[in-house]
NUPARO-478129 format. One record per atom (N, C-alpha, C): residue number from 1; atom name; x negated, y, z. Coordinates in pm, whole numbers, plus 50000, padded with zeros to 5 digits. Layout:
<node><num>NUM</num><atome>CA</atome><x>X</x><y>Y</y><z>Z</z></node>
...
END
This chain:
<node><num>1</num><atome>N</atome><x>43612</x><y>41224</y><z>50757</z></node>
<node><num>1</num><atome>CA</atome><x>43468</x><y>41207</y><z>50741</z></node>
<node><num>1</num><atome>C</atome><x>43433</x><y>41063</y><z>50779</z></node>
<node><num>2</num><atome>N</atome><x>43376</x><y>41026</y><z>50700</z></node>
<node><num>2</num><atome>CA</atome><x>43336</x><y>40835</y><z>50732</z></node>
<node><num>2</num><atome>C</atome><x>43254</x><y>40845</y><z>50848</z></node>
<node><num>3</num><atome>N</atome><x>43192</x><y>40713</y><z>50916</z></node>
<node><num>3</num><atome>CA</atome><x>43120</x><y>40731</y><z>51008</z></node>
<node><num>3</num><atome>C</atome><x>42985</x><y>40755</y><z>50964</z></node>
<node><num>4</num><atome>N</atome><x>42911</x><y>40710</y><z>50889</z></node>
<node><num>4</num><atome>CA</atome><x>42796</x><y>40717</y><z>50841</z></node>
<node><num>4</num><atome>C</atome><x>42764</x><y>40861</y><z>50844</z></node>
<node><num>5</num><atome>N</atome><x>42813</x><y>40935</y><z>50784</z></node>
<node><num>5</num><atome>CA</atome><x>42846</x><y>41078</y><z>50741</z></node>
<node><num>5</num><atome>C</atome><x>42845</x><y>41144</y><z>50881</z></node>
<node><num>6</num><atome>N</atome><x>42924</x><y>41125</y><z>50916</z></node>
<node><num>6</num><atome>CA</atome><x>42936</x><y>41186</y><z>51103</z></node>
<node><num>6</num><atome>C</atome><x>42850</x><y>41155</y><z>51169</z></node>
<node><num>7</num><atome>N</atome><x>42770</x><y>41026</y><z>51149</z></node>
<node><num>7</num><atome>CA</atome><x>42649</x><y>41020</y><z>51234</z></node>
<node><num>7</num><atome>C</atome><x>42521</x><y>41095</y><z>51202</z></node>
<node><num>8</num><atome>N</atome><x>42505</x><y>41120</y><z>51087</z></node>
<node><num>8</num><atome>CA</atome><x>42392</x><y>41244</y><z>51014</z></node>
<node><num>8</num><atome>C</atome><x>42419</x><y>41339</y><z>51073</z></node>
<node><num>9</num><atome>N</atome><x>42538</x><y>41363</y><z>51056</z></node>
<node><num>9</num><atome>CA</atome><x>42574</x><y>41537</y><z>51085</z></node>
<node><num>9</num><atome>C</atome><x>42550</x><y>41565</y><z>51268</z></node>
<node><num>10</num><atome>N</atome><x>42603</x><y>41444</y><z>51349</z></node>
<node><num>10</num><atome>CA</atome><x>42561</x><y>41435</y><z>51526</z></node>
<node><num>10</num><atome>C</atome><x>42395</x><y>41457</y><z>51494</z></node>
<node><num>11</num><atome>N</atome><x>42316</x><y>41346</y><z>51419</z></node>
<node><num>11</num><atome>CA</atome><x>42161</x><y>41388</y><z>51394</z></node>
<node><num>11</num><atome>C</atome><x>42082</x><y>41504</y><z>51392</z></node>
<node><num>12</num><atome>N</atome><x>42176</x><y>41557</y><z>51251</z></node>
<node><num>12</num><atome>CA</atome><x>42129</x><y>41682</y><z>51253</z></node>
<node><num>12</num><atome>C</atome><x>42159</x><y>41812</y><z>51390</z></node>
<node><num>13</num><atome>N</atome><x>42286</x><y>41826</y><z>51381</z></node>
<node><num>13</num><atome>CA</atome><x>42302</x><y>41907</y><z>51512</z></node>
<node><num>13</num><atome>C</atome><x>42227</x><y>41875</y><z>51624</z></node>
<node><num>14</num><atome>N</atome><x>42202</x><y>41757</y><z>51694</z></node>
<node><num>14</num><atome>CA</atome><x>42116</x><y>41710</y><z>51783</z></node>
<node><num>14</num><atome>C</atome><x>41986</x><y>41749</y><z>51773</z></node>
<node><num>15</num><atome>N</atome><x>41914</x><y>41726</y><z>51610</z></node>
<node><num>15</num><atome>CA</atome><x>41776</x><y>41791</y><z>51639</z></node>
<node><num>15</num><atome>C</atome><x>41815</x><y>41923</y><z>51626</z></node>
<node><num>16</num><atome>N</atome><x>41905</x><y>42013</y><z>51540</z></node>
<node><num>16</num><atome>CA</atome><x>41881</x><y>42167</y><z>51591</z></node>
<node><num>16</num><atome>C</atome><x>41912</x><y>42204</y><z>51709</z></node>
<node><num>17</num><atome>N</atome><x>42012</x><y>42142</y><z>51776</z></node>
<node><num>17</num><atome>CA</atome><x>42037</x><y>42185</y><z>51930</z></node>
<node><num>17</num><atome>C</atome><x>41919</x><y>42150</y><z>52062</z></node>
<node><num>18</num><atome>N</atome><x>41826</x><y>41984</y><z>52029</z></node>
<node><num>18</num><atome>CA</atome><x>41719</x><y>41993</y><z>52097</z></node>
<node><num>18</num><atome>C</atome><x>41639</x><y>42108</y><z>52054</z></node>
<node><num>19</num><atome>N</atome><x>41616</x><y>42101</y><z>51902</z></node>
<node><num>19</num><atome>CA</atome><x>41509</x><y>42262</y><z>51902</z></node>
<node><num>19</num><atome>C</atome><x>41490</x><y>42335</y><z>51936</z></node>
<node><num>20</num><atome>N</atome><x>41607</x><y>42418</y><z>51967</z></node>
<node><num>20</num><atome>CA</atome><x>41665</x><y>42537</y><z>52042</z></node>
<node><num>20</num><atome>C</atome><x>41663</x><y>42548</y><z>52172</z></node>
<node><num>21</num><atome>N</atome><x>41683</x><y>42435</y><z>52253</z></node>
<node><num>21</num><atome>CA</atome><x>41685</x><y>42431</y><z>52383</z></node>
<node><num>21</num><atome>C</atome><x>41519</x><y>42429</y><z>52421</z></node>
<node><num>22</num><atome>N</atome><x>41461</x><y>42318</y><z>52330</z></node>
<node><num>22</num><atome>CA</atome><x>41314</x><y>42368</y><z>52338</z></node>
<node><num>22</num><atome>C</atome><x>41194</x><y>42506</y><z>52395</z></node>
<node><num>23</num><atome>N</atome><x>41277</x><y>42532</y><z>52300</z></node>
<node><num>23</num><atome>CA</atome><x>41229</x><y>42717</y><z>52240</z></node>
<node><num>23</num><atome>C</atome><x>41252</x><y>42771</y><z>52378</z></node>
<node><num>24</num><atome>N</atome><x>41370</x><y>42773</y><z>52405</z></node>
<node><num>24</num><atome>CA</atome><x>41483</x><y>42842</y><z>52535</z></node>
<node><num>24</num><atome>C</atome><x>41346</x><y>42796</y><z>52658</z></node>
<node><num>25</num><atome>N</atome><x>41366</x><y>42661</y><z>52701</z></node>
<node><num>25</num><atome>CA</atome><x>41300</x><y>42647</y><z>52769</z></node>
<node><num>25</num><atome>C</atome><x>41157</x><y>42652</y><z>52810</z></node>
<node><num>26</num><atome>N</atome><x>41094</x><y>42625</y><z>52688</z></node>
<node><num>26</num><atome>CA</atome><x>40930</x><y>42702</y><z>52654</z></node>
<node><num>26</num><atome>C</atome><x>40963</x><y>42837</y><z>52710</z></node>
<node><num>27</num><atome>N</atome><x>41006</x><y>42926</y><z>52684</z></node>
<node><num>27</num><atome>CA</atome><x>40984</x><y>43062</y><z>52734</z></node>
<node><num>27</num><atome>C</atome><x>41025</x><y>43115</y><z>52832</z></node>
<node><num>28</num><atome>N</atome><x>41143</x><y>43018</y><z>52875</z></node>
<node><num>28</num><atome>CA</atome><x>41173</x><y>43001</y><z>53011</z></node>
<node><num>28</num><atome>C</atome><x>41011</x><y>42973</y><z>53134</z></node>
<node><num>29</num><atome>N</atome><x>40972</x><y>42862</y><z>53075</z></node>
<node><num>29</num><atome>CA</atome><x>40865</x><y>42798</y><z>53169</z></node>
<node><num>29</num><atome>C</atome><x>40693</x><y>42955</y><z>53141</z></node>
<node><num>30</num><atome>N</atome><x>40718</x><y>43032</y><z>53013</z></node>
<node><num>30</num><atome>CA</atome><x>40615</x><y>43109</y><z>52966</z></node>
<node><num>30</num><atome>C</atome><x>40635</x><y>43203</y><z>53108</z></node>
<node><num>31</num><atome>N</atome><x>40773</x><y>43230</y><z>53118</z></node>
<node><num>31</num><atome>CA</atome><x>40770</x><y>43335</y><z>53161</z></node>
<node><num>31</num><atome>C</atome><x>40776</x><y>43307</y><z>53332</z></node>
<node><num>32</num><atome>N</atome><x>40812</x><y>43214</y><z>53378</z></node>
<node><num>32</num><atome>CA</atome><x>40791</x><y>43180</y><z>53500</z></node>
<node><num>32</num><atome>C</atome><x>40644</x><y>43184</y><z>53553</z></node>
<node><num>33</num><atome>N</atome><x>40538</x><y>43113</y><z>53457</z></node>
<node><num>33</num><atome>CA</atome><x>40433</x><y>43136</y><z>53504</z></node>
<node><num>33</num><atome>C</atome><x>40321</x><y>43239</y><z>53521</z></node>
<node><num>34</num><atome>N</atome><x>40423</x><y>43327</y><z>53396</z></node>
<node><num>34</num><atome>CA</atome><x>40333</x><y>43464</y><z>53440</z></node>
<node><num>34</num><atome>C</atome><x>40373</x><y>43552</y><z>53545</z></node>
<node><num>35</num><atome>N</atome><x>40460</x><y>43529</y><z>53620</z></node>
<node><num>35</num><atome>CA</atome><x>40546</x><y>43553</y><z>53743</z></node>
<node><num>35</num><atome>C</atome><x>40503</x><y>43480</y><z>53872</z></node>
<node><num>36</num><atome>N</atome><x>40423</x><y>43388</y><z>53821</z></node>
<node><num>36</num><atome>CA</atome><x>40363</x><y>43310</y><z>53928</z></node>
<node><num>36</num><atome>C</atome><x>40170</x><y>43290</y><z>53954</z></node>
<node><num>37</num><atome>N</atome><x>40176</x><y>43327</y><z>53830</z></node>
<node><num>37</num><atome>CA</atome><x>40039</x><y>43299</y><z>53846</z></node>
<node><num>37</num><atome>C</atome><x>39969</x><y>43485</y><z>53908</z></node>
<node><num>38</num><atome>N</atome><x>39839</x><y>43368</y><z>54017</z></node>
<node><num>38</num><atome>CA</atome><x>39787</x><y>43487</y><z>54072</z></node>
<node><num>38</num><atome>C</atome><x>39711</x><y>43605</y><z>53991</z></node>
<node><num>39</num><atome>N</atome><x>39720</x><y>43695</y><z>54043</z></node>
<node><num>39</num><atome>CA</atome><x>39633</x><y>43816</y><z>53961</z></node>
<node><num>39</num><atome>C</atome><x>39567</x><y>43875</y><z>54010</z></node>
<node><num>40</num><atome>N</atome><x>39456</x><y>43883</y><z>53976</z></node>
<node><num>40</num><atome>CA</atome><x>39292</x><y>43952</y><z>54046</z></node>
<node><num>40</num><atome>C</atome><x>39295</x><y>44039</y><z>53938</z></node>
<node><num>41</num><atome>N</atome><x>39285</x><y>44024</y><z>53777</z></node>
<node><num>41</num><atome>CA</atome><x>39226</x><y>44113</y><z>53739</z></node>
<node><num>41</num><atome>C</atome><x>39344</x><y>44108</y><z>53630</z></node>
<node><num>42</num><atome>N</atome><x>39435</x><y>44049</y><z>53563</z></node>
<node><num>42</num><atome>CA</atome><x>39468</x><y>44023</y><z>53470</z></node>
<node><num>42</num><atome>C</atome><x>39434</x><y>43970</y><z>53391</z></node>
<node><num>43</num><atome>N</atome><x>39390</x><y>43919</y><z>53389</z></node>
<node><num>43</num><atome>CA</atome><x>39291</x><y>43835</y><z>53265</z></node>
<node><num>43</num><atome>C</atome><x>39368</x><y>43702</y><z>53255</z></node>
<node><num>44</num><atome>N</atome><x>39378</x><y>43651</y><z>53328</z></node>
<node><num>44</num><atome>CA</atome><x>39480</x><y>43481</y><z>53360</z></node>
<node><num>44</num><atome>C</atome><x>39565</x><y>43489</y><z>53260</z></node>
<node><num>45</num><atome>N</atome><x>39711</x><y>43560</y><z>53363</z></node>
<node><num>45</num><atome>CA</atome><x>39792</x><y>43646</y><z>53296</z></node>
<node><num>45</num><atome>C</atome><x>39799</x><y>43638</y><z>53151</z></node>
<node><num>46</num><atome>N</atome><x>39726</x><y>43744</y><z>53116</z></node>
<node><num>46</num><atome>CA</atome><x>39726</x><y>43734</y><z>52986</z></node>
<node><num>46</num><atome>C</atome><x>39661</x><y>43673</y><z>52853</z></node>
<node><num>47</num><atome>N</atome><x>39610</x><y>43549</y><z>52926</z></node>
<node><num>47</num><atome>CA</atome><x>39583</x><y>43452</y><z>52865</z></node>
<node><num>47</num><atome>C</atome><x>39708</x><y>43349</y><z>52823</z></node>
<node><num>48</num><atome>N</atome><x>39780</x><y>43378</y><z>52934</z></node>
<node><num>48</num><atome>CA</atome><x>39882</x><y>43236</y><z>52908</z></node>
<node><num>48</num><atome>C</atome><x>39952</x><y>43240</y><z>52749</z></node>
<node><num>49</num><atome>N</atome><x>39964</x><y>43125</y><z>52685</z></node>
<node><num>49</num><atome>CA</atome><x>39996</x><y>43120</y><z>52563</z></node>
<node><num>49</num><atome>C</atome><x>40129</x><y>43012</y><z>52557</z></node>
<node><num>50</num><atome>N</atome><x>40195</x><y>43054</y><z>52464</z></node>
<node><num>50</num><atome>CA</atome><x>40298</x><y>42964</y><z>52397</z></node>
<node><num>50</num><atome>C</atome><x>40295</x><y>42901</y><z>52284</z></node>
<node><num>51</num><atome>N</atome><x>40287</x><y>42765</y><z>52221</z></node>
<node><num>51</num><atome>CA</atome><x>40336</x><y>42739</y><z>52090</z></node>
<node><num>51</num><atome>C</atome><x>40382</x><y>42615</y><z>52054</z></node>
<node><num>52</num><atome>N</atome><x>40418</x><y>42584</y><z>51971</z></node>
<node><num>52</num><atome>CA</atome><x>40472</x><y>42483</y><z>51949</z></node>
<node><num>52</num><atome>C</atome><x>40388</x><y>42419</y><z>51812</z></node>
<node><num>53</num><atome>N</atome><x>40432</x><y>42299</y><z>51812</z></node>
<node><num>53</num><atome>CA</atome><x>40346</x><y>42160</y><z>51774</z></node>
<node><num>53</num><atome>C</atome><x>40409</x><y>42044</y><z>51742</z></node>
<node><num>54</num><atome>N</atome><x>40499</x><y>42037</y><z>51586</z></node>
<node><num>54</num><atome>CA</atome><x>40628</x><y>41982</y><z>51582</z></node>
<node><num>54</num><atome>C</atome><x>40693</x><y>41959</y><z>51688</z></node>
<node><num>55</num><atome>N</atome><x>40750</x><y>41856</y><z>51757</z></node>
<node><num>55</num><atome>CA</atome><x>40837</x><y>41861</y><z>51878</z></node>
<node><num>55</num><atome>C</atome><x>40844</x><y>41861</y><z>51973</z></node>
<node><num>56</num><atome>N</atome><x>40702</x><y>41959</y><z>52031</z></node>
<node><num>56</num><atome>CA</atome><x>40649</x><y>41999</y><z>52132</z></node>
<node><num>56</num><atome>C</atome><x>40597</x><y>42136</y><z>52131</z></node>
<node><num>57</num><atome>N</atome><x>40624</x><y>42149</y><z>52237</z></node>
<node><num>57</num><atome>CA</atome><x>40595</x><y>42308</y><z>52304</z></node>
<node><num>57</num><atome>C</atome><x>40427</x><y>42300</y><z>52439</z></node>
<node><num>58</num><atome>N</atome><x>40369</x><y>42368</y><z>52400</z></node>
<node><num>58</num><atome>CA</atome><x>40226</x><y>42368</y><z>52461</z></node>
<node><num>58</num><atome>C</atome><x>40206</x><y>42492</y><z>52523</z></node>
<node><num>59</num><atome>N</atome><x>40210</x><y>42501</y><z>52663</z></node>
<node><num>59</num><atome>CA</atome><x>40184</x><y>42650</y><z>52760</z></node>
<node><num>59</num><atome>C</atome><x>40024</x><y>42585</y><z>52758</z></node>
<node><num>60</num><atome>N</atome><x>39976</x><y>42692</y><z>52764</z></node>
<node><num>60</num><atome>CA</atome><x>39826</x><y>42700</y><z>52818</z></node>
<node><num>60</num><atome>C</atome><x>39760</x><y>42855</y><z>52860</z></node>
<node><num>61</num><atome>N</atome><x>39685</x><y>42818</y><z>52953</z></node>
<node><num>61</num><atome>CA</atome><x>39606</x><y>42948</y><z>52983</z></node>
<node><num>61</num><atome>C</atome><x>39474</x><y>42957</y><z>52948</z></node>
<node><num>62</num><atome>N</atome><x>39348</x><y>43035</y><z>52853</z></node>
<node><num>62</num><atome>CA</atome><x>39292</x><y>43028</y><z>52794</z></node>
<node><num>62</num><atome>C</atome><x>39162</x><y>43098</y><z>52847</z></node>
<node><num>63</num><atome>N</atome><x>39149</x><y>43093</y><z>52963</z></node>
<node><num>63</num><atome>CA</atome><x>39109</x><y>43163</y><z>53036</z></node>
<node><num>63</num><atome>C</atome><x>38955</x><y>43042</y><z>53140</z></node>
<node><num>64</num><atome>N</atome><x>38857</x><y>43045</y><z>53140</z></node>
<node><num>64</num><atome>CA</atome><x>38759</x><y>42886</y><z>53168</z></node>
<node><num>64</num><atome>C</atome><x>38778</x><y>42858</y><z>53302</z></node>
<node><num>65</num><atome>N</atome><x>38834</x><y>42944</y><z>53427</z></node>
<node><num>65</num><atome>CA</atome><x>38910</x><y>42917</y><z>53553</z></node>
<node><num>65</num><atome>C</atome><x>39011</x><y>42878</y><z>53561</z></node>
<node><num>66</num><atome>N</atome><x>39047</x><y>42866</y><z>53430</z></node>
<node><num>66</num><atome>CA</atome><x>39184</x><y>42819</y><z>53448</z></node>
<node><num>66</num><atome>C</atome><x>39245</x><y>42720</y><z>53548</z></node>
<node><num>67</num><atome>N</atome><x>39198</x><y>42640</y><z>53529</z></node>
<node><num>67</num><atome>CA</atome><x>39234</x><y>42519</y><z>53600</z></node>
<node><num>67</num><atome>C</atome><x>39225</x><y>42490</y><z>53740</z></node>
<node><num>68</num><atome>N</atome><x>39105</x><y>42552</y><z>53727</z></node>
<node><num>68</num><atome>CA</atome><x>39049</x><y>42571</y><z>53922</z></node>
<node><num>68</num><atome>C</atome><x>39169</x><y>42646</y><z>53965</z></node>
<node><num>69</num><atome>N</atome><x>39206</x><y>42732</y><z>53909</z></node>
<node><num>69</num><atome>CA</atome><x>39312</x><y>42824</y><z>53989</z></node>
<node><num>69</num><atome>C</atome><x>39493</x><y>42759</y><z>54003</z></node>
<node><num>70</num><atome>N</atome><x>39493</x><y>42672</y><z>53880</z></node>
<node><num>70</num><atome>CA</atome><x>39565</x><y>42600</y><z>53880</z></node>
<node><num>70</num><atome>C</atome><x>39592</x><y>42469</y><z>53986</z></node>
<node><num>71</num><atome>N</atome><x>39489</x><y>42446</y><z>54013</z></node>
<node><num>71</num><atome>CA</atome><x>39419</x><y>42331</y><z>54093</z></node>
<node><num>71</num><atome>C</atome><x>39471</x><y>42386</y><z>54247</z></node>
<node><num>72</num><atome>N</atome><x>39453</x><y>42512</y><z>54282</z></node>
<node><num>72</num><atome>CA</atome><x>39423</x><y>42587</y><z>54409</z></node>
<node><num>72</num><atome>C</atome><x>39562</x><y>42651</y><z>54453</z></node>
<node><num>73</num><atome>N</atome><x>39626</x><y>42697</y><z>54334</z></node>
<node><num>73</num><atome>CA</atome><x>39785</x><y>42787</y><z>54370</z></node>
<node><num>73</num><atome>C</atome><x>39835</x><y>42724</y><z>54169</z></node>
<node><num>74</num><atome>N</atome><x>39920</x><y>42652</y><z>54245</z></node>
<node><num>74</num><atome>CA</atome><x>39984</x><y>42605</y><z>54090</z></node>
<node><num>74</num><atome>C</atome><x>40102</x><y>42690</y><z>54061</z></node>
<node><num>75</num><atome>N</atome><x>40074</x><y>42708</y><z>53924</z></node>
<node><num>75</num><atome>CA</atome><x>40154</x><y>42811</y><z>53882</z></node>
<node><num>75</num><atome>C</atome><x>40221</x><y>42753</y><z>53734</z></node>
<node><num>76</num><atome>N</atome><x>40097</x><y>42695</y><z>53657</z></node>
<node><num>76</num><atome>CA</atome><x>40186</x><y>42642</y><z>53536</z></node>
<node><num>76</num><atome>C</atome><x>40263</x><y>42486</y><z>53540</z></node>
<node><num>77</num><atome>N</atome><x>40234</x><y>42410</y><z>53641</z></node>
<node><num>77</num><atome>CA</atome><x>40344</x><y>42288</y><z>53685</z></node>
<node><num>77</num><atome>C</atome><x>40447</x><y>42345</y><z>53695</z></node>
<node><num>78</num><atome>N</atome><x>40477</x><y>42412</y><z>53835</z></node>
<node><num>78</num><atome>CA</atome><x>40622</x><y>42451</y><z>53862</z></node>
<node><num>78</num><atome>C</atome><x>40680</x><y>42503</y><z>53753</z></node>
<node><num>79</num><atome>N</atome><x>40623</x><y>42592</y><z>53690</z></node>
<node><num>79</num><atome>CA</atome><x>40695</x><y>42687</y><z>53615</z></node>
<node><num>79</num><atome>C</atome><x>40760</x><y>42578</y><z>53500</z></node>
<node><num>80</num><atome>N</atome><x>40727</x><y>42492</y><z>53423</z></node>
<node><num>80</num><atome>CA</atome><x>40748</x><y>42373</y><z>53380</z></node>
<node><num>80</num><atome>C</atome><x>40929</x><y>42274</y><z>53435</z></node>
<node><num>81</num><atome>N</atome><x>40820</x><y>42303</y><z>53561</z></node>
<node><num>81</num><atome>CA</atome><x>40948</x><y>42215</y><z>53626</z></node>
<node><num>81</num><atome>C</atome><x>41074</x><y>42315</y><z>53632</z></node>
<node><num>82</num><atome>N</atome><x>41071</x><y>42473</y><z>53686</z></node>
<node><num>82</num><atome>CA</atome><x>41166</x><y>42539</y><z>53674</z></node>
<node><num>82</num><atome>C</atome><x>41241</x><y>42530</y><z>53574</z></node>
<node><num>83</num><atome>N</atome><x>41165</x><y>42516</y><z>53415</z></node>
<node><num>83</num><atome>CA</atome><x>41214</x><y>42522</y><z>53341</z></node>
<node><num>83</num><atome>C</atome><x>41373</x><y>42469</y><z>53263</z></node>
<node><num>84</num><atome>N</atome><x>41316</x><y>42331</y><z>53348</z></node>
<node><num>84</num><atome>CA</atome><x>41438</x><y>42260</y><z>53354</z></node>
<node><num>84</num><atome>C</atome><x>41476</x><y>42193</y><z>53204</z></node>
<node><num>85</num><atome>N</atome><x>41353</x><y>42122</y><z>53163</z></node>
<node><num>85</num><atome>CA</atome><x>41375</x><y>42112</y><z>52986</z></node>
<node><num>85</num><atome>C</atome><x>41459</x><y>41989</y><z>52999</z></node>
<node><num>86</num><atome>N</atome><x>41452</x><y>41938</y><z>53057</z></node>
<node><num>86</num><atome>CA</atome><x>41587</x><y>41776</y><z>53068</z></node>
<node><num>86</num><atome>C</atome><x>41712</x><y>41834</y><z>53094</z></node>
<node><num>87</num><atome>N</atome><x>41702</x><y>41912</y><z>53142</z></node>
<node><num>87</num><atome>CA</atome><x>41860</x><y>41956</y><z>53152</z></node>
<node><num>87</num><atome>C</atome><x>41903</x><y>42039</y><z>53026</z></node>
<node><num>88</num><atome>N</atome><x>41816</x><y>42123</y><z>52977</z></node>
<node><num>88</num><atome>CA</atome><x>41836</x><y>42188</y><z>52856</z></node>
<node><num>88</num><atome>C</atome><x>41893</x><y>42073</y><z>52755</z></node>
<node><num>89</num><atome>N</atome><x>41831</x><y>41949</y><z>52743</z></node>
<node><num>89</num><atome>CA</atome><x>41834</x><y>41802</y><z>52601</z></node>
<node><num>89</num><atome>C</atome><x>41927</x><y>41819</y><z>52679</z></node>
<node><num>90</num><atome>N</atome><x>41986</x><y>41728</y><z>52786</z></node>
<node><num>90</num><atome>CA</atome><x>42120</x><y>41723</y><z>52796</z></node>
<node><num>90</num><atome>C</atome><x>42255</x><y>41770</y><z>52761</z></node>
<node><num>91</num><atome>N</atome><x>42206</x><y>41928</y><z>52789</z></node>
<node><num>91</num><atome>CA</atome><x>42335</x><y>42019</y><z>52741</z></node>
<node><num>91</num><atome>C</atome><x>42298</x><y>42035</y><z>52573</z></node>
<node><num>92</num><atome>N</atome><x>42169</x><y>42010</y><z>52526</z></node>
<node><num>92</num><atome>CA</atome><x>42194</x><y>42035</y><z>52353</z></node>
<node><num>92</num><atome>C</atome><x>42267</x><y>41899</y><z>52276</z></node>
<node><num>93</num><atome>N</atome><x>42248</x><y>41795</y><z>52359</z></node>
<node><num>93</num><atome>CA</atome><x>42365</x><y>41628</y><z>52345</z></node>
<node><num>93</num><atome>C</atome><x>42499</x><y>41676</y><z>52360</z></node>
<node><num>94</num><atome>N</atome><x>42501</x><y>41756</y><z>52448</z></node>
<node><num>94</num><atome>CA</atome><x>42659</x><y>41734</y><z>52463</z></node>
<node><num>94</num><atome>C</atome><x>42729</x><y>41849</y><z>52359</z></node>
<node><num>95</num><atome>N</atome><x>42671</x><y>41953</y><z>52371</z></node>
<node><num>95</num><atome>CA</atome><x>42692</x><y>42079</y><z>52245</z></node>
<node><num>95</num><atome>C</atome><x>42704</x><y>42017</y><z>52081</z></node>
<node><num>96</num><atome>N</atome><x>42613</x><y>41925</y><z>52061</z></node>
<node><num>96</num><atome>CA</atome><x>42595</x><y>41854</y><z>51929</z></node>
<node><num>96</num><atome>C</atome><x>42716</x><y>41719</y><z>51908</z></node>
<node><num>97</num><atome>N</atome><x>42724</x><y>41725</y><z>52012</z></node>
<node><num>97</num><atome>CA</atome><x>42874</x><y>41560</y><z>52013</z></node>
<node><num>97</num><atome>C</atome><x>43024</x><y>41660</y><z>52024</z></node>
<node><num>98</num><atome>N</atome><x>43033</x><y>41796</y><z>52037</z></node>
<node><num>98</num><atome>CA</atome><x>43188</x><y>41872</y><z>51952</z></node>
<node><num>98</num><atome>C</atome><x>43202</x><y>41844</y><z>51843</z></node>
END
């Protein structure tokens, strides 16, 4: 395989393997925060949303306290950070360079 050729093909695998790790980790971080976030009534909770936005992934809670509560006991930072999405790109680089 020439190099040119091999470097498309690292491209391509690279963006499907970031994609994926994406995804992984979006619902990783979805689900942390509904594990974390406080509950009075449920309503928070089940506000929290997932989606994606070409090469981004968007948690939000839809809920008009949101933030205050966020502000007060953070729940959707950490969960973020648990997520661990840099480490996910990392391991989809190295999966895509076999």
């Amino acid at each position: 395989m020439s190099a040119p050729a091999r470097l498309r093909r690292l491209a391509a695998d690279f963006r499907s393997q970031t994609d994926a790790a994406l995804t992984h980790a979006a619902q990783k971080a979805l689900s942390a925060a509904r594990d974390a976030v406080p509950v009075r009534t449920g309503a928070l909770r089940a506000s929290l949303s997932l989606r994606r936005e070409g090469k981004s992934a968007v948690l939000s809670a839809r809920r008009p306290y949101a933030l205050y509560v966020e502000m007060k006991k953070p729940y959707l930072r950490p969960a973020v950070k648990a997520a661990g999405l840099s480490d996910a790109v990392k391991q989809a680089y190295k999966e895509a360079k076999k």
